[in-house]
C-alpha positions as CSV (number, residue, x, y, z in Angstrom):
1,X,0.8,24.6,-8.5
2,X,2.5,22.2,-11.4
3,X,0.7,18.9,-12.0
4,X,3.5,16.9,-10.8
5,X,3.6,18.7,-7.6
6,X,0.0,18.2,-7.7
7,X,0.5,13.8,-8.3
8,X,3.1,14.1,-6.2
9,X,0.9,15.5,-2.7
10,X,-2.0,13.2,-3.7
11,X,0.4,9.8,-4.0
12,X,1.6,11.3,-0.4
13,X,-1.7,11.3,1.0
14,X,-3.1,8.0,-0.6
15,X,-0.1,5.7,0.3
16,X,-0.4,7.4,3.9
17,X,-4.3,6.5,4.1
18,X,-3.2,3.4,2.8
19,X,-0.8,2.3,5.6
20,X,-3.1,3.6,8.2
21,X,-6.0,1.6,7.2
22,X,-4.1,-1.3,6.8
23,X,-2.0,-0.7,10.4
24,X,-5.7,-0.3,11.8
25,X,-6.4,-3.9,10.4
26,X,-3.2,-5.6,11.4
27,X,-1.2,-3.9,14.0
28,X,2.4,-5.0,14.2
29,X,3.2,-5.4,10.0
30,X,5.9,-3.3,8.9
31,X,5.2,-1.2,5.7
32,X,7.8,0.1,3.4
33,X,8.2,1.3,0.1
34,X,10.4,-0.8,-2.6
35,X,10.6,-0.3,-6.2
36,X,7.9,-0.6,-8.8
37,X,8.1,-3.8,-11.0
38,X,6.4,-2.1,-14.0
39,X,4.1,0.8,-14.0
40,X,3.1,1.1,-10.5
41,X,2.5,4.5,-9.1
42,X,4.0,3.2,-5.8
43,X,4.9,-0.3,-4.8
44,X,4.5,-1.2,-1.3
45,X,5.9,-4.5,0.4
46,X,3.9,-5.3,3.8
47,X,5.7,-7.8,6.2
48,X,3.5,-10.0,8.5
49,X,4.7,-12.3,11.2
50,X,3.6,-16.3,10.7
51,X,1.6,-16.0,13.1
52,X,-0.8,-14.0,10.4
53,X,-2.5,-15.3,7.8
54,X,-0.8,-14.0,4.4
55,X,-3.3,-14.6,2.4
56,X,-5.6,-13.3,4.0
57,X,-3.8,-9.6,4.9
58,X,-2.6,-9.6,1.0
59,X,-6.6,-9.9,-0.1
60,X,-7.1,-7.0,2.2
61,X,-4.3,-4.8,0.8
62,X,-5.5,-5.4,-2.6
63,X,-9.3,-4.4,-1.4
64,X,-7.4,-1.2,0.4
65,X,-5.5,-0.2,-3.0
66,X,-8.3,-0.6,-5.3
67,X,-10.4,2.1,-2.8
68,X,-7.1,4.0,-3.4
69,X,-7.2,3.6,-6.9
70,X,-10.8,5.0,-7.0
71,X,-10.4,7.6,-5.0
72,X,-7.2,9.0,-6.2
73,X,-6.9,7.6,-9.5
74,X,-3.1,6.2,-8.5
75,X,-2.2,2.6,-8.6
76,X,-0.6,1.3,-5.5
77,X,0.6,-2.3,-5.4
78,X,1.2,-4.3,-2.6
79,X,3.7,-6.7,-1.9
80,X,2.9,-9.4,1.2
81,X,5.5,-11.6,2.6
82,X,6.1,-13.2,5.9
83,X,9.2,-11.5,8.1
84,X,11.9,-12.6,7.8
């Protein structure tokens, strides 16, 4: 199998580890993909009602990419903002 074919299953599986750990955490935040600022390997933004502390759920998505960043070598940045 080609190397990028390769990158390309693993970023599948980390991103989708990603969201279910972090939908575990916090159910009801809306995950989605947006486009990297610089040289991301995926760029996530995670929406959180105001009822949520953002602070607090954008610590944890940092702690939850780092894990994914260990484990699959790919860096995953997320994005927190209140919905809109």
């Amino acid at each position: 199998m080609p190397e990028t074919m390769i990158r390309e299953k693993a970023l599948a599986e980390a991103v989708a580890k990603l969201v279910d750990s972090l939908h575990h955490k916090y159910p009801g935040i809306k995950v989605r993909p947006i486009s990297s600022y610089e040289d991301e390997d995926f760029t996530l933004e995670v929406s959180v009602s105001k009822k949520l502390p953002v602070d607090e759920i954008e610590e944890a998505c940092h702690g939850e990419c780092l894990k994914t960043e260990d484990e699959y070598d790919l860096y995953v940045l997320p994005k927190v903002v209140y919905e809109q």
